[in-house]
C-alpha positions in Angstrom: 17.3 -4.9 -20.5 20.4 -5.1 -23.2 23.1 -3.1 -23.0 23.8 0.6 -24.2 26.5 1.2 -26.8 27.2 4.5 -25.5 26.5 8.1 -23.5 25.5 8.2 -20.0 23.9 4.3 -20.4 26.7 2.9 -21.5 27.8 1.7 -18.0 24.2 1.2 -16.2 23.9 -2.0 -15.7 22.1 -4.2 -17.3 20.7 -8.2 -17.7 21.8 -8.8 -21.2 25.1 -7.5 -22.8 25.5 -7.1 -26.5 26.0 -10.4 -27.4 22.7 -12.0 -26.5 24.7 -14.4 -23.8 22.2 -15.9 -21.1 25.7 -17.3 -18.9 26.7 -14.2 -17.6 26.6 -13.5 -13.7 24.4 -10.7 -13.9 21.4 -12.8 -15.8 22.2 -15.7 -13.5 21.5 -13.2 -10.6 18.5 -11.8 -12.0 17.3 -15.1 -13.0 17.5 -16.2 -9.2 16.1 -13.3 -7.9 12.6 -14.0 -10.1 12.9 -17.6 -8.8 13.2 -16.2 -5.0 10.2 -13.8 -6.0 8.0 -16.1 -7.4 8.6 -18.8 -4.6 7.6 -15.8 -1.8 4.8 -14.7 -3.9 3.5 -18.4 -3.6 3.8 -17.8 0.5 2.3 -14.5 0.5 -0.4 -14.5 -1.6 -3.8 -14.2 -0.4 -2.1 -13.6 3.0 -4.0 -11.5 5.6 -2.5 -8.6 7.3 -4.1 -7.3 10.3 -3.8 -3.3 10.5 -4.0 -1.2 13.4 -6.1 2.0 13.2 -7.5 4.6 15.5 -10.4 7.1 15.4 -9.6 10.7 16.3 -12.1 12.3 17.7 -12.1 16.3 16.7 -13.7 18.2 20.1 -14.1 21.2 18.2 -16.1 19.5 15.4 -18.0 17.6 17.7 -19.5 20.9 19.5 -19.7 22.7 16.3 -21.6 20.0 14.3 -24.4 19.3 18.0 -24.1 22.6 18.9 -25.6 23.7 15.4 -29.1 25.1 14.3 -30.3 24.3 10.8 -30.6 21.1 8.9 -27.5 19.7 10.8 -29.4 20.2 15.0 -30.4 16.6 14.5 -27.0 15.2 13.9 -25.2 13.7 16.5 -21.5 13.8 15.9 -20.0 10.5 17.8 -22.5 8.2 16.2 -22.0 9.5 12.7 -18.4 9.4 13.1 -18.1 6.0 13.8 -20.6 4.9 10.8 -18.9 6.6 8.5 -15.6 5.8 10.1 -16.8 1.6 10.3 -17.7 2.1 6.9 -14.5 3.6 5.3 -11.7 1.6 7.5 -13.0 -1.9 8.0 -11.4 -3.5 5.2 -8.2 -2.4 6.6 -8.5 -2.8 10.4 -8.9 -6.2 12.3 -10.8 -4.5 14.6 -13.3 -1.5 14.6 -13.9 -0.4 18.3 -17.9 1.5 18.9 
C-alpha cells in the first residue's frame, strides 16, 4: 500500500512511501510480520479444534409438537431433536451426547 500525496490519507500509514524504497522500517515490519504468519500458518494448518456445544431442550415445544393432533401426533420431539441436532452440529462438536 504506497503512500498518499494528500487529504485525509496523507498521514495513514502505509508499507511503501513515495519513493519505491523497500529499507524503510515500516516494510521491514510488515515484511516480518508475513514471515511470523506464514511460519504459524505452517503450525496451524489442518489443526483440529474440539468445540463444546449443548442441546437446549424447549419444554414448551416439546409438549406442543407430542401433544399435537394432525400429521405431526406421530412425532416425537426428543428423538427428532437430537437427529436433526447430530446432524447439523457434528462437524463442529467433539462430542454429540444422545
Amino acid at each position: 500500500m504506497r503512500a498518499s500525496r494528500g487529504a485525509c490519507e496523507m498521514t495513514h500509514g502505509a508499507v511503501l512511501d513515495h519513493s519505491g524504497r523497500l529499507d524503510t522500517r515500516t516494510f521491514r515490519e510488515v515484511a516480518g510480520l508475513g514471515k511470523e504468519d506464514e511460519a504459524v500458518g505452517r503450525i496451524l494448518l489442518g489443526a483440529r479444534t474440539p468445540a463444546r456445544c449443548a442441546l437446549l431442550v424447549d419444554w414448551d415445544s416439546w409438549w406442543a409438537v407430542e401433544m399435537a393432533g394432525g400429521p405431526n401426533r406421530n412425532l416425537r420431539y426428543l428423538p427428532r431433536m437430537r437427529r436433526s441436532a447430530s446432524m447439523r452440529v457434528a462437524r463442529t462438536c467433539s462430542r454429540v451426547v444422545t
